[in-house]
N, C-alpha and C positions, 0 to 999 in steps of 0.2 A: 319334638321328635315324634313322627307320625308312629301308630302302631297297628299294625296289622297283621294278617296271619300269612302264612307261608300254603299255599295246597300243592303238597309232592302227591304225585301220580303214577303210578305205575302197575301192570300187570296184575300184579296178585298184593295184598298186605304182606306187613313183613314180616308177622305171625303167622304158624297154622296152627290148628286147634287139633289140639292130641287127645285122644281121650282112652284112659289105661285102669283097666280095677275100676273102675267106677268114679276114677279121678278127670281131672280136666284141667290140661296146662297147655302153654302154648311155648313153641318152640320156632326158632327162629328161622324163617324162611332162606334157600340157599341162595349163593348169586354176592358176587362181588356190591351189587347197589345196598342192600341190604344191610352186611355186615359194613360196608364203610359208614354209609347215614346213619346204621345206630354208634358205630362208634363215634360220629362227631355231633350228635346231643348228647353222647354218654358226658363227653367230654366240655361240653358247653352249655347244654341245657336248651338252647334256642340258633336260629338264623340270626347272624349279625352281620351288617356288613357298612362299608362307610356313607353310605344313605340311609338304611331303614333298621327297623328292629323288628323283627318278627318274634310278637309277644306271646303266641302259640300255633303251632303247630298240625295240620291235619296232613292223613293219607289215606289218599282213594286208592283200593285196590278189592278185587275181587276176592270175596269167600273161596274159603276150599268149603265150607259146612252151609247148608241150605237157611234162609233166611229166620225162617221160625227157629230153630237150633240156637242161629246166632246169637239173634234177641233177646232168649230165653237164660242164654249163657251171660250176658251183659245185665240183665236184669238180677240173675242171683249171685253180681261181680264175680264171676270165674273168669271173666274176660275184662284184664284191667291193662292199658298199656301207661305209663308213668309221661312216656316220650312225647307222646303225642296222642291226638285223635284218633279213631278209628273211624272210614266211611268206607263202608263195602257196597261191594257192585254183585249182585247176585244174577249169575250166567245160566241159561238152561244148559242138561248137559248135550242138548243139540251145537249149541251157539259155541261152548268149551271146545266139540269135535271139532266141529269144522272152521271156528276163529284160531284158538289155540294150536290143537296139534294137526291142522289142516293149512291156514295159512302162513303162521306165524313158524311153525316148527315142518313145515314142510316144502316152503315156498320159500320165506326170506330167510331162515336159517341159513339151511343150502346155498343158498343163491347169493346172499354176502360175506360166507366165509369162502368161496370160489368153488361149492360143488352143483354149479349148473345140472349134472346130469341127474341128481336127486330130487329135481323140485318134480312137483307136481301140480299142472295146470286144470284148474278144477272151477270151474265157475262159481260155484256152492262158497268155494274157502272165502271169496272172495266181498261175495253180497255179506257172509255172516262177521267178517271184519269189520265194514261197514258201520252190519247193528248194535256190535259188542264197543267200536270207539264213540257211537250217539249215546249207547247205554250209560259208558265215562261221564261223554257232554251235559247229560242230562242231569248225572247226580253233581258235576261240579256247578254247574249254573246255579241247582237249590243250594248249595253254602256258600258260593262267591259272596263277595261284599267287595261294593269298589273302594279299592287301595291292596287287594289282596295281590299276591305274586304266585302263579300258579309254576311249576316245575312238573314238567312232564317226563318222564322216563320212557325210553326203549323204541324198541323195533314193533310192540304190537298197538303201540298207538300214536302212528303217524299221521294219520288220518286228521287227528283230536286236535290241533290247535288251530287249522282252520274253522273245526264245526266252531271253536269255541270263540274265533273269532268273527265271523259272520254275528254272536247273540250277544256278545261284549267286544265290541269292537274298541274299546281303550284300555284293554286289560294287561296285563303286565303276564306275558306268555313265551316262559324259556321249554326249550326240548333240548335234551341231551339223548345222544346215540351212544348204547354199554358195546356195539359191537363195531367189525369195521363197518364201512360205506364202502360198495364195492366199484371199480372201476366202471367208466362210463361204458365198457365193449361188455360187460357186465351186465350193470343194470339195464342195459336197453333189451334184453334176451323176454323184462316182462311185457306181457299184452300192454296195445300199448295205452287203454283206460287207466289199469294197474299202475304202469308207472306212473303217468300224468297227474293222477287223482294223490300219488301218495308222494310226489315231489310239490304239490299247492299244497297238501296237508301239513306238509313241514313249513313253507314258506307262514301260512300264518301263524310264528314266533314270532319274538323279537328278536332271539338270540338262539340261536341251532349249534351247539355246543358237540364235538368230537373228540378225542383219546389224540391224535394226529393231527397235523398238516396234511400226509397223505391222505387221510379219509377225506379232511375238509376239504380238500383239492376235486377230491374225487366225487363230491356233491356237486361243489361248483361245474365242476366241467359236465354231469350231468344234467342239472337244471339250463346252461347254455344252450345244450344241444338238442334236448328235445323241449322244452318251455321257451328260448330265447332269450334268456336271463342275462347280462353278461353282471359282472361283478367288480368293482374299483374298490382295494384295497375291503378284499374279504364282506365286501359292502353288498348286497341284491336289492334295486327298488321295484316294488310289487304295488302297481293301481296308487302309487304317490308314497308307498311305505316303506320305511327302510329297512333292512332284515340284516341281521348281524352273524356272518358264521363264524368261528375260533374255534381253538384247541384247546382241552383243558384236560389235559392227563392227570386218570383220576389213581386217588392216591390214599392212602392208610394213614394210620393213628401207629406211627414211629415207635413213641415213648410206652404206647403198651407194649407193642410186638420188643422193645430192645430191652425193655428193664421186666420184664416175664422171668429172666433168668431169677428174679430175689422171689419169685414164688415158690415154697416150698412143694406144691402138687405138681411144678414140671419140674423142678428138682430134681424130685424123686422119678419123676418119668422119663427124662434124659438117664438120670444112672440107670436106671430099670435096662434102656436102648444099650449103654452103651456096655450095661455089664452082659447081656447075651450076644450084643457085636465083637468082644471085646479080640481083641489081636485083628480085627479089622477095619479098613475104611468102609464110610456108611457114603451110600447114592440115596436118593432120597427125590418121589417126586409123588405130587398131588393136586389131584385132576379130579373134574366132573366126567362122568361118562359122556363122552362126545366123538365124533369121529374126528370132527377138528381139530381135536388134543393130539391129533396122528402117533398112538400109542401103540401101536403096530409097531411102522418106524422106530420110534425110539427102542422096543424091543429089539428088534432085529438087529437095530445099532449095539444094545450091549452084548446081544449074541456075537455080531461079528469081533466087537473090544474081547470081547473073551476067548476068540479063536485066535487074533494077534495077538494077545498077551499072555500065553498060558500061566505066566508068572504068578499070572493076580488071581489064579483060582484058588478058592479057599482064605484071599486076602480082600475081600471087598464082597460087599450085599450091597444091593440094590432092591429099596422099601418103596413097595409103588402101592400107593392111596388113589383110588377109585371111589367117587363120590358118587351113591344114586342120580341119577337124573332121568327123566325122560326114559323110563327104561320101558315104554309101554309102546315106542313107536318103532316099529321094523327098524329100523338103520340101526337105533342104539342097540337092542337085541344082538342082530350080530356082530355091532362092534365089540359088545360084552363077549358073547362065545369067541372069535377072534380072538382079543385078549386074552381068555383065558389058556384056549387053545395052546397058543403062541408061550404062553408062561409055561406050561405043564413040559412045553416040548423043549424050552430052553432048560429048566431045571432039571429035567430029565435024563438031557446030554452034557452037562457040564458038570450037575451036582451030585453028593454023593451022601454017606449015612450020617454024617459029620456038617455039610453043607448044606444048602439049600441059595442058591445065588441070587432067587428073585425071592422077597417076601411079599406079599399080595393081601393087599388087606379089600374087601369091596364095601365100603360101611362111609358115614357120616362120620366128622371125627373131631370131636371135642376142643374148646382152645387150650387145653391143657396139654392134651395128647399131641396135638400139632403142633404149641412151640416147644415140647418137649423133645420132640420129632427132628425139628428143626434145629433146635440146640445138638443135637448127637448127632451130627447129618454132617459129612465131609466136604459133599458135594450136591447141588442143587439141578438136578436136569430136568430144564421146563422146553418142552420141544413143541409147539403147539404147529399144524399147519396155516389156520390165521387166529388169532387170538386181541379181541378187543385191546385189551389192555393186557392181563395176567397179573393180579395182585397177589399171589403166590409167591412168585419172582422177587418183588420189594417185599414181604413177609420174610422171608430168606434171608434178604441180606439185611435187613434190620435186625434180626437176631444174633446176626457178626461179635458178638460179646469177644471182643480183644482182635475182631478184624477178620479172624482167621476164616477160610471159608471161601469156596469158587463158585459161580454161578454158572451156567451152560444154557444161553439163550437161543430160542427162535430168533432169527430175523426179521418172520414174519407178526413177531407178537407187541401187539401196540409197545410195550415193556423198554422193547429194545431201541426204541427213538430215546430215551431216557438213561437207560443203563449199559450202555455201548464200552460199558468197561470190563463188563460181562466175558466169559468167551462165547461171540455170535457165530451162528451157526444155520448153513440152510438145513430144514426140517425132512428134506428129502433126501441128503445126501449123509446116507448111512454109513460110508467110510469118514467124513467129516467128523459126523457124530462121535465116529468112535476116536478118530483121531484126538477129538476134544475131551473123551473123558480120561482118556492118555495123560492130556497133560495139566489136566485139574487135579488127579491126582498126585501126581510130582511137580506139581508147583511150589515155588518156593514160597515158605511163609513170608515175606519179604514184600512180593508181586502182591500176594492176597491180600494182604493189611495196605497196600497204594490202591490196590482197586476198590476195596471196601469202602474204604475212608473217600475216597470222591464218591460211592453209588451211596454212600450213607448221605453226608453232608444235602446231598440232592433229594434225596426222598425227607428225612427232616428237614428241610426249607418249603417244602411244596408236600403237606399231608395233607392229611382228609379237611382240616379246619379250612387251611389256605383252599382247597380245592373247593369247598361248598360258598366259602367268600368272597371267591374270584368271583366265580361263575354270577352268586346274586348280587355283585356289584355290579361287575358288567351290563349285566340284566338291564339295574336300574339306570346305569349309564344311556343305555340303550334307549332308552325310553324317554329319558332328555333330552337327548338329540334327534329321536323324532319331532318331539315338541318343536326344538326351535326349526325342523324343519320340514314344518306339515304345509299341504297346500293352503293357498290362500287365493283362493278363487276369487275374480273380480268382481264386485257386488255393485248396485247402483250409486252404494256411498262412493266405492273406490272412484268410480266411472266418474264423477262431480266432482270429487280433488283432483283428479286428472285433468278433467277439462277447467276448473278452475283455476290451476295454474298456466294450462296451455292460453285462456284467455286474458291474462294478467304478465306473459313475460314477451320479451319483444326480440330474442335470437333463439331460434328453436332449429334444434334439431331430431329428426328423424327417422329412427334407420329401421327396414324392413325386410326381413328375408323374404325370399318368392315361393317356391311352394311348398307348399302346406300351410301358407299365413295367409299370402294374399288369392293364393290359386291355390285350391285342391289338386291333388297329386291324379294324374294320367297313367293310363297304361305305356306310353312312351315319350319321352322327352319334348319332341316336335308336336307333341298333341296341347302342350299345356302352355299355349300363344295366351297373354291376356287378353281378357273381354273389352270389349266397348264399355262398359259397365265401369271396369274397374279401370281403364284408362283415363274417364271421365274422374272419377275419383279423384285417382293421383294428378291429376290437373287440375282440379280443384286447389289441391292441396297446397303442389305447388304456383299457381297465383297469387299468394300468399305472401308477398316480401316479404316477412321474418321468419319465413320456412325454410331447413336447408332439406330438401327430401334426401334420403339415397339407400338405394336398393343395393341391398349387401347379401347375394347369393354365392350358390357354389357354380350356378349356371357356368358355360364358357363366354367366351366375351364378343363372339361369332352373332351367337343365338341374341346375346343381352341387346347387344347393338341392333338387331333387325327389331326388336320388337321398343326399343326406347331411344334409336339415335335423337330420335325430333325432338325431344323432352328435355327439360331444364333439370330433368334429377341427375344426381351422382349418382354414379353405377359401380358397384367391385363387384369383382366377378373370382371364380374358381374360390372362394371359402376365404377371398382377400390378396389373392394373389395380384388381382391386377387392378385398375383404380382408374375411372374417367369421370375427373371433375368435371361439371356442366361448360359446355365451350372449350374444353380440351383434347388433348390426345387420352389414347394411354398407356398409361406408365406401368411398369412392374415393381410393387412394393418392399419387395424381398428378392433380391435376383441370388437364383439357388441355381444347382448343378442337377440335371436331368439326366441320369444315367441310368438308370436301373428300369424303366417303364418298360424296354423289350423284352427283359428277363420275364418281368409280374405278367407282360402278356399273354406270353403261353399258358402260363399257368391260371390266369382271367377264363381263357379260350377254351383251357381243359375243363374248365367247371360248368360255362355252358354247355360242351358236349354232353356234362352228366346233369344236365337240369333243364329241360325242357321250358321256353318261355323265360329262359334270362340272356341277356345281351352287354355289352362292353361300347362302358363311353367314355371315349378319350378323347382328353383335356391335355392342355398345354402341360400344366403342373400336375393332372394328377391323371388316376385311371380309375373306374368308378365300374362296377361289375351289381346290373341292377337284377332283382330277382322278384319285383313287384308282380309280375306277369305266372311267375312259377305256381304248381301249386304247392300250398303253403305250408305241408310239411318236411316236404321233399327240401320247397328253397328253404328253409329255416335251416334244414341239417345241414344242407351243402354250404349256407353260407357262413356257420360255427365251423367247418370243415375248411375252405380257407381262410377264414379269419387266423384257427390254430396253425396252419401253414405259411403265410402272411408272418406270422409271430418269429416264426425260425428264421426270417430275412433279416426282418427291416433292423434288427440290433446292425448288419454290417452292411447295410444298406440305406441311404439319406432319403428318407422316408417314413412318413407315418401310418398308420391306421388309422380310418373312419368306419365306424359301424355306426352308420344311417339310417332313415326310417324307410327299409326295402332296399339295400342300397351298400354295400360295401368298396368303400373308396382308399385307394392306398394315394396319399399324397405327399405331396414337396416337406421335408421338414422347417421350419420356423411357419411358414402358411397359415396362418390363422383369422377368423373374425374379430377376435380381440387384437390383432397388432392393429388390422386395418381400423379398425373402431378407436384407438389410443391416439391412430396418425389424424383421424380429425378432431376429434376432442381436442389435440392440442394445436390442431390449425389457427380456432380462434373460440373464443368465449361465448358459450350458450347457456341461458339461462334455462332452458326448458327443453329435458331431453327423453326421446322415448323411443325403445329398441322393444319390436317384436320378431318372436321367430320360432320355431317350433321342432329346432331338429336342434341333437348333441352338437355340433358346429355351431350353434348360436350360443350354446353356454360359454365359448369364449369370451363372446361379443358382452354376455350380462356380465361376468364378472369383471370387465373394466367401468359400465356404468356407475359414474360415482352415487351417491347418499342423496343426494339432492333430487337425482335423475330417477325414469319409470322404468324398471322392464316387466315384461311380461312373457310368459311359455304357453304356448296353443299345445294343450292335454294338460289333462290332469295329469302329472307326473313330479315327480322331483326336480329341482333346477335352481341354479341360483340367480333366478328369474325373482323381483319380488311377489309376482303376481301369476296367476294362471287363467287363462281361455280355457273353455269347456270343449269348443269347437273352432273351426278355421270360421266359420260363417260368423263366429262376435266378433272378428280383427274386422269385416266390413262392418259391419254394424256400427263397431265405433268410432273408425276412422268417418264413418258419415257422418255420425253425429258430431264428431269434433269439428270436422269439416261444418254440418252445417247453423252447429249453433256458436260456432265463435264468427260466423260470417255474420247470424242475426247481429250479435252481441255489440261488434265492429260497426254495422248498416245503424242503430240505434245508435252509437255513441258518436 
């Protein structure tokens, strides 16, 4: 069993260094990443997962205290972490401004939890991202060691697993995102370098991990529509590599947060709560200062619950924990004054000498004080407007000691893909809100110990262990299955077992797409007539008695026939639809029902009116909407734009999709290069068989190619092609050389 180290990455280390009296300790950095990772070495001591062992542990992250400080602190051990490594990344406080709280907290904050009108486009934020993710690159490069598994954390360094892949390109490179991924009408709001530069920054992972389906979704459909990306089963291939997105809702240490009750320091801190609450139900919510915790909102929500319920004055507090954060950047400022504003004004008019209905704490807060907190707390209300995940939420209900106890979710908080047994709730809808906290407080114990007991069971099955062991298994999953399928570009050896068997077997078969293998791709259809050159070729070829040639395109069978009737090859034409053996008619392979092509037309017609330099070619079986001519980032979006269009038919409609190389084809369903490639295979027995072709329709055709048989894929790309072309110009190459050295080979013997 290999051993090697784990390198977690992320923003800052998950210590800061305090220094009080002339003492020196370090205290644990905020942030849900933070408090789950140390609870799951608290709890295990190391990375394990069912491939590797991670025998220790490092984490890069940036100092809060200037390099020399650091040093000097690790040198006379005042800085000892048990857990792991420490590797700090020392930031000017230039690089902090405008990386940090310039792009990171002013740009992608805003912008992925949906507050567009907050970001600020700043050129500056941008370059110093940049230097702060090489800064990362640079110091993980000096500790890598190949076999190591790097784990990248967050939103400020997306950038980082392509630098890190370009300098280690076989490195073992997962990214996890702690926030959402925001919809594609979204993210395309950034410049478009911005986006581009930090959608390839993520692609080089192996595994690009999210809280959701909806965020992962919401990558995907991003990277599509301005990259070109499409994605098969969560799958992206990038330059021949596989990239893996999934979900992996992250998750806490259960068994602390539920068995805390036998501590006697929250003991005494739940009695403490519940003896100055006492004759009352306790609300109970805790939050980072954010605007996206939409605590306004939920204010106003219990103002209004108190204006419909007069009942409950004097019978219910509501404990609201506000966590420092970020309190140095304008937004959080007056979301702070807001807050308080809002609290002063509500207790003002509701409470009295006896009462006080909001308690307000704004501090850091202990885990004693919090699950004592929690322990005394009737009601849980987490209202965030988008919230990664919210481990507060499963904090809560893991503290359920006998069940008892309601939850009051976001809908929009990663939380609630999870805990939907919650009462959910839109974060905007301040009658709702208050509706809800109506009936968490008169809920029957009955309801709460059913909901409990299923939001428990689920968070104990899936905590922080399972969550850190999925993710590094997957990882390493991931990285096996690029193995078995990395390209394998055709080399001079390959080229010589090939012709060695093409000159040793006596039924040979050959099949060859047209363009992009045998012809280069044209600005229009009728331009791309074969040469003299290459008609010479295939005549060569087939003169050949144990040749069966056949030209297996998507072409129509109009075009095939004028440029190959005189020829002794076999022709299919339309991606296999139609079939003319040498000296025959033709036939149709598949006879299907064509009903739906006038509908696609219009909407074919409507996309050239919005794309300049694309056109519509219609085929018996299919229709084919080219965009080679467009410019390229125009046709790229427009043809992600009916591709997703296209999507909403073809389920009640008999038809496929083709996303082509320039070229989106909606065609006949059953139509394929693999049926037509099956029907001569089993025509009659060939000992020597070789399918080239270079577009997603030829992968039909290789995955019927038996073990015995060649194929080959024109690009370097993924394919279940055994072999890969560099370019269209080595499919002539080699077909000449096969052509002309099994002719010597034949002339000598």
């Amino acid at each position: 069993m290999s051993r090697n180290k784990i390198i977690i990455v992320s923003n800052r280390l998950p210590f800061q260094v305090v220094e009080k009296n002339g003492k020196v300790s370090l205290t644990q950095s905020n942030g849900g990443l933070v408090s789950s990772m140390l609870s799951y070495f608290q709890k295990t001591g190391s990375v394990k997962s069912e491939n590797q062992f991670a025998e220790k542990t490092c984490w890069v992250g940036t100092s809060d205290v200037p390099e020399f400080k650091f040093q000097t602190l690790i040198n006379e051990k005042k800085i000892e972490c048990d857990s792991f490594e420490l590797a700090p990344i020392y930031l000017s406080e230039l690089t902090i401004e405008k990386y940090y709280n310039g792009f990171c907290n002013d740009v992608i904050w805003p912008l992925f939890h949906y507050f567009p009108s907050y970001i600020k486009y700043d050129a500056e934020f941008f370059e110093h991202y940049i230097h702060a993710n090489k800064r990362f690159c640079d110091k993980i490069i000096q500790i890598y060691r190949p076999g190591d598994l790097i784990w990248i954390h967050d939103y400020h360094l997306m950038l980082l697993p392509e630098m890190l892949r370009k300098v280690i390109p076989d490195a073992s490179i997962g990214f996890f995102l702690h926030i959402p991924f925001p919809s594609f009408e979204l993210f395309r709001v950034l410049p478009n370098n911005w986006r581009t530069e930090i959608l390839n920054g993520l692609l080089g992972a192996d595994l690009i991990g999210f809280h959701t389906n909806d965020y992962m979704q919401h990558f995907l459909k991003s990277i599509q529509q301005i990259l070109g990306y499409d994605s098969q089963l969560r799958k992206i291939t990038v330059a021949g590599r596989t990239i893996l997105a999934d979900s992996f809702p992250i998750s806490i240490d259960f068994n602390k947060f539920h068995s805390s009750t036998n501590n006697p320091e929250v003991v005494t801190e739940k009695n403490k709560i519940k003896k100055k609450m006492e004759g009352r139900q306790v609300i109970v919510s805790v939050d980072r200062l954010d605007y996206a915790k939409a605590i306004t909102n939920r204010l106003e929500s219990f103002d209004l619950f108190l204006e419909n319920n007069p009942s409950y004055k004097e019978k219910v507090t509501y404990v609201l924990v506000v966590v420092p954060s970020r309190d140095i950047i304008k937004k959080y400022k007056e979301n702070k004054r807001d807050i308080e504003r809002l609290i002063s004004s509500i207790n003002g008019k509701h409470g009295n000498i006896d009462w006080t209905p909001i308690v307000y704490q704004y501090k850091s807060i202990e885990f004693t004080q919090l699950t004592g907190l929690y322990f005394a707390a009737d009601v849980a209300l987490i209202t965030p407007l988008r919230d990664g995940m919210n481990l507060v939420a499963k904090e809560f209900v893991s503290t359920r000691i006998g069940k008892r106890g309601v939850l009051i979710l976001s809908e929009t908080a990663g939380a609630a893909s999870e805990l939907n047994e919650a009462i959910i709730v839109n974060p905007t809808d301040r009658q709702q809100i208050a509706n809800a906290i109506l009936k968490a407080l008169t809920m029957s114990v009955e309801e709460q110990m059913e909901r409990n007991e299923i939001m428990q069971s689920r968070i104990k099955n899936y905590d922080i262990v399972k969550w850190v062991e999925d993710f590094v298994t997957q990882l390493f999953a991931q990285k096996i299955r690029q193995d078995n399928l990395k390209i394998k570009e055709v080399t001079s050896a390959i080229e010589q077992t090939i012709i060695g068997k093409y000159k040793t077997s006596n039924k040979r078969l050959i099949l060859l797409d047209y363009d992009g293998t045998l012809r280069p791709f044209s600005k229009l259809p009728d331009q791309a007539s074969p040469s003299a050159e290459l008609m010479n070729l295939l005549a060569g070829l087939v003169e050949d008695e144990h040749n069966e040639v056949v030209l297996i395109s998507g072409r129509p069978k109009k075009i095939l026939d004028s440029w190959f009737s005189n020829t002794s090859i076999t022709v299919i034409a339309e991606h296999g639809g139609f079939c003319k053996f040498k000296g025959e008619e033709w036939i149709q392979i598949i006879p299907t029902i064509i009903d739906w092509k006038s509908s696609l037309y219009s909407i074919f017609n409507f996309y050239c009116s919005r794309c300049a330099g694309t056109f519509i070619e219609e085929k018996e079986l299919s229709l084919a909407w080219h965009y080679r001519n467009a410019e390229k980032e125009l046709g790229l979006l427009r043809s992600r734009e009916l591709i997703n269009e296209l999507k909403e038919l073809f389920i009640s409609m008999n038809f496929q999709i083709l996303d082509g190389n320039m070229v989106i084809e909606a065609r006949a369903n059953g139509v394929n290069k693999g049926f037509a490639t099956q029907l001569l295979l089993n025509k009659e027995k060939f000992d020597f068989i070789l399918a080239i072709g270079d577009d997603v329709t030829d992968e039909d055709m290789f995955k019927v190619i038996p073990e015995n048989g060649f194929s080959i894929k024109v690009g370097l790309t993924q394919t279940q092609a055994q072999y890969n072309f560099k370019h269209q110009k080595n499919v002539i190459d080699f077909l000449q050389k096969i052509r002309v050295l099994a002719y010597d080979f034949e002339r000598h013997t």
